[in-house]
C-alpha positions in Angstrom: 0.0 0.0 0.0 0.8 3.6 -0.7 0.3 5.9 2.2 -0.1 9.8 0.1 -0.3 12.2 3.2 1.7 11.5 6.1 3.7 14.2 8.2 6.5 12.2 8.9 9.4 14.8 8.4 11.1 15.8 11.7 11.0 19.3 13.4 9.2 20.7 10.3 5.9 21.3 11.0 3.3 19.6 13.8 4.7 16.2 12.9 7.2 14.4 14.5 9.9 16.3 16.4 13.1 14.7 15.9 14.3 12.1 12.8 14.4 9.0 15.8 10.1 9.3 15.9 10.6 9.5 12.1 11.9 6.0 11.9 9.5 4.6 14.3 6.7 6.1 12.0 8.7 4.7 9.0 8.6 1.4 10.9 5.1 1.3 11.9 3.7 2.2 8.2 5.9 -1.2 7.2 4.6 -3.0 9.9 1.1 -1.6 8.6 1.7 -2.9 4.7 3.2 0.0 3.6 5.8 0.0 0.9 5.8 3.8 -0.3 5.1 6.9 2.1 4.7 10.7 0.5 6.3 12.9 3.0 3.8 16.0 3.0 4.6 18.8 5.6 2.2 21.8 5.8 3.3 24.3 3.2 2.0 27.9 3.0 0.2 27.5 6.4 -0.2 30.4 9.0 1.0 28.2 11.7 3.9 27.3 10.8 7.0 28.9 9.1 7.8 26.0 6.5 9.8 26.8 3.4 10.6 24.5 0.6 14.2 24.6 0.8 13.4 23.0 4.5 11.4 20.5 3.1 13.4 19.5 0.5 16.9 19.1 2.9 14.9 16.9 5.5 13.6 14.9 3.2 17.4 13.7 2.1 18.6 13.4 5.8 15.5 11.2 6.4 15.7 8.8 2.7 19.7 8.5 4.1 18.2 7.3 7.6 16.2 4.6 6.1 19.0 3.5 4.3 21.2 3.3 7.4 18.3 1.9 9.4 17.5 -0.7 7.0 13.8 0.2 7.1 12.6 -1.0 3.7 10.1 2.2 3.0 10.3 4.4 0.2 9.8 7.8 0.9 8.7 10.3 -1.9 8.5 14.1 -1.9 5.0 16.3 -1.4 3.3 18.5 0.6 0.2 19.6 2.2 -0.4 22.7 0.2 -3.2 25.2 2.0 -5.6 27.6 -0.4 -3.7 31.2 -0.4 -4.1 34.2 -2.7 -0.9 33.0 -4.4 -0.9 29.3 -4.7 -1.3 29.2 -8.4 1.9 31.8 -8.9 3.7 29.0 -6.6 2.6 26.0 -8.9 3.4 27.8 -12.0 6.9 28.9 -10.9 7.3 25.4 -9.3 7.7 26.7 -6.1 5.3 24.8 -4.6 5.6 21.4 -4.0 3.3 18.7 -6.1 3.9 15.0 -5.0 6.7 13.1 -6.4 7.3 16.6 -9.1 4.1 15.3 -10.9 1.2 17.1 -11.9 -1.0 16.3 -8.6 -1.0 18.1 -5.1 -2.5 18.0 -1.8 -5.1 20.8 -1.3 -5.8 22.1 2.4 -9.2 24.2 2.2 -10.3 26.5 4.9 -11.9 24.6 7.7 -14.3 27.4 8.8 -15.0 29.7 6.0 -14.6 29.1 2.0 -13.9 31.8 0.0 -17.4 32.7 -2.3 -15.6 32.2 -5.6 -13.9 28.8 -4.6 -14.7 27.1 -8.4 -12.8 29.9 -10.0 -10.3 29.9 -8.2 -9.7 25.8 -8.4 -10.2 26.5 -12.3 -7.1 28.8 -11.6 -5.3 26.4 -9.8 -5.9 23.8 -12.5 -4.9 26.2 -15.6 -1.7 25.6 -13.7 -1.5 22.1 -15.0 -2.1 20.6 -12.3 -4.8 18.3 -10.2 -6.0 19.1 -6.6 -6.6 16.0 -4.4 -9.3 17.8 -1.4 -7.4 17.0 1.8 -9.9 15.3 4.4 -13.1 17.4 3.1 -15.3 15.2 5.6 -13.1 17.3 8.1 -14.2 20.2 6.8 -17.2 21.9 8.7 -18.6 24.1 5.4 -18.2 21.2 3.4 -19.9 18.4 5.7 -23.0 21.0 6.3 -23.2 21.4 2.0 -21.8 18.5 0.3 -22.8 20.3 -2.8 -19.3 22.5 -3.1 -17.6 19.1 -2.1 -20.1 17.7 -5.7 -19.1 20.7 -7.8 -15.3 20.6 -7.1 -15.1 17.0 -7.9 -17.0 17.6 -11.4 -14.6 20.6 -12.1 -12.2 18.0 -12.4 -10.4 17.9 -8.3 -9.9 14.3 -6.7 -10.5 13.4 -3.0 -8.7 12.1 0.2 -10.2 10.9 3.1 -8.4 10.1 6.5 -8.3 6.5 7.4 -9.1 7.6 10.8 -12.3 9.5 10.2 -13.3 6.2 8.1 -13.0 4.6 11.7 -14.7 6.8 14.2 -11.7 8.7 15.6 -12.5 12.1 14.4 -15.9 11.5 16.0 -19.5 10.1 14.7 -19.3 13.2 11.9 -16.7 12.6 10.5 -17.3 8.8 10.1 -20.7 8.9 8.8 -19.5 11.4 6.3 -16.3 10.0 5.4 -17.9 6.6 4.6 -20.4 8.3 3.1 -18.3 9.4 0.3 -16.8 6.3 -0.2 -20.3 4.7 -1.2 -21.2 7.5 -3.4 -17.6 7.0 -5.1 -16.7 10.1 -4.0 -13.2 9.1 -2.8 -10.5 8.4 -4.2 -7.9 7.9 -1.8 -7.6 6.8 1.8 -4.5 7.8 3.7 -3.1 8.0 7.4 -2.9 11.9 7.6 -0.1 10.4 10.2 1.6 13.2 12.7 3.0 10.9 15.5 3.8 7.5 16.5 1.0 7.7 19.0 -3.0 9.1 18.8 -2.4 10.4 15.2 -0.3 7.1 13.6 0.5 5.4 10.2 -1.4 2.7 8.9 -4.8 2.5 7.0 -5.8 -1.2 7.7 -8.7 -1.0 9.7 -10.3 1.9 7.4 -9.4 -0.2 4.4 -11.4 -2.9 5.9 -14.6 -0.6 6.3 -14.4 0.4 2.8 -14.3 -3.7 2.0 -17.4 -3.2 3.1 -19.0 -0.7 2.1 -17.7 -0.9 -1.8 -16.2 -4.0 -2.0 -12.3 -5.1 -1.7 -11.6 -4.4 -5.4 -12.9 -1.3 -5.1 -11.4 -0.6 -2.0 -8.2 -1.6 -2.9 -8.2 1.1 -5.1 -7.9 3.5 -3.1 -4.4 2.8 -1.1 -3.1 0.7 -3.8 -4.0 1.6 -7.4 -4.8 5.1 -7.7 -1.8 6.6 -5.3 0.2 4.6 -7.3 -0.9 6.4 -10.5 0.1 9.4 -8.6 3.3 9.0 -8.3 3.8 8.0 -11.6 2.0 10.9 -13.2 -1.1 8.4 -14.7 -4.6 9.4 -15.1 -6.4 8.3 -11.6 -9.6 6.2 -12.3 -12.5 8.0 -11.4 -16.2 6.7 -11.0 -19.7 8.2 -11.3 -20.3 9.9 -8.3 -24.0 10.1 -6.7 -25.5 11.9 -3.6 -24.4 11.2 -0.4 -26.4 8.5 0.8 -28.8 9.7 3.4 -28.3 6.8 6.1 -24.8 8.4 6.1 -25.1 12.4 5.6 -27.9 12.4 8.9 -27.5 9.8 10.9 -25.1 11.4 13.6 -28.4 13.3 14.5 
């Protein structure tokens, strides 16, 4: 399996703090069935003063660990790009960083309040040349109250990313019934750790992959930590399916 958003760098951002939690995450995402982990660090967040040049340095130190360690993981290069005014300037100057240099990135919305012209400025983002995959939208409070804008950006052309551990109840009844509500409208297309630590916040997808064995099936499923992050990396067209409504056993019933 292919784990596609994982803060696993150390001292970057709210990940781990030093490179020796690094290599116990590295080891618990093998121990989980994980061959490949993207390395995705917040970029172009308030919160934290990431740069790219950062990034890009900690990323080698870490590859040379694994080596070293013998941890047999590979690691590629991303990040976990959030919406501001000059994202698309960044992609087109190649300042920002896609995963693995291809034409697909991670893309943080605002949790609390999207801006009022959020298609145009996707369709900016995208004139770019590249493809947004929506960070953990069942996260998102504007998004889980009107699944609509979640609908429309996925017909403009965006892809979707779902945290394994909303899939399993962590994040609370919301985000479960949600999360695993998009997967049965075929409204996901990747399920990944979103992994900060070794502890609360860990690698590993298992359990949610086994959920969404049954909700759509373990072909399906499989899909979505196997197949499609692997077209990622290697800059191929991600399969997409016809996606439906929300079900309504899963938008209402954590009322």
């Amino acid at each position: 399996m292919i784990d596609l958003h994982c803060h696993i760098l150390p001292g970057i951002d709210d990940g781990p703090h030093d490179l020796q939690e690094t290599l116990e995450m590295c080891r618990l995402s093998v121990a989980a069935g994980m061959t490949a982990v993207v390395a995705t660090p917040h970029l172009y967040h308030s919160m934290f003063a990431t740069t790219r040049e950062q990034i890009l340095e900690t990323h080698g130190v870490v590859r040379e660990a694994l080596v070293s360690a013998g941890i047999p993981l590979e690691l590629f290069l991303g990040a976990d790009l959030h919406l501001h005014p000059e994202l698309a300037g960044n992609l087109t100057r190649g300042e920002a960083l896609t995963l693995n240099g291809g034409q697909y990135f991670l893309l943080e919305l605002p949790s609390r309040l999207l801006p009022p012209n959020l298609e145009e400025i996707v369709e900016g983002l995208m004139d770019t040349g590249t493809i947004p995959i929506l960070t953990h939208p069942e996260r998102n409070e504007v998004i889980v109250r009107h699944e609509k804008i979640l609908l429309d950006l996925l017909a403009q052309g965006c892809l979707c990313q779902v945290t394994a551990m909303s899939v399993t109840g962590d994040f609370g009844k919301r985000c479960e019934g949600f999360s695993r509500g998009l997967i049965e409208a075929g409204a996901v297309h990747f399920i990944a750790s979103d992994a900060h630590s070794t502890g609360w916040r860990h690698p590993g997808v298992q359990e949610a992959l086994r959920v969404a064995e049954t909700l759509i099936g373990p072909a399906r499923a499989g899909r979505l930590v196997r197949e499609n992050p692997q077209a990622v990396l290697s800059n191929s067209p991600v399969a997409r399916e016809a996606v439906t409504v929300l079900p309504k056993n899963r938008r209402f019933w954590w009322f």
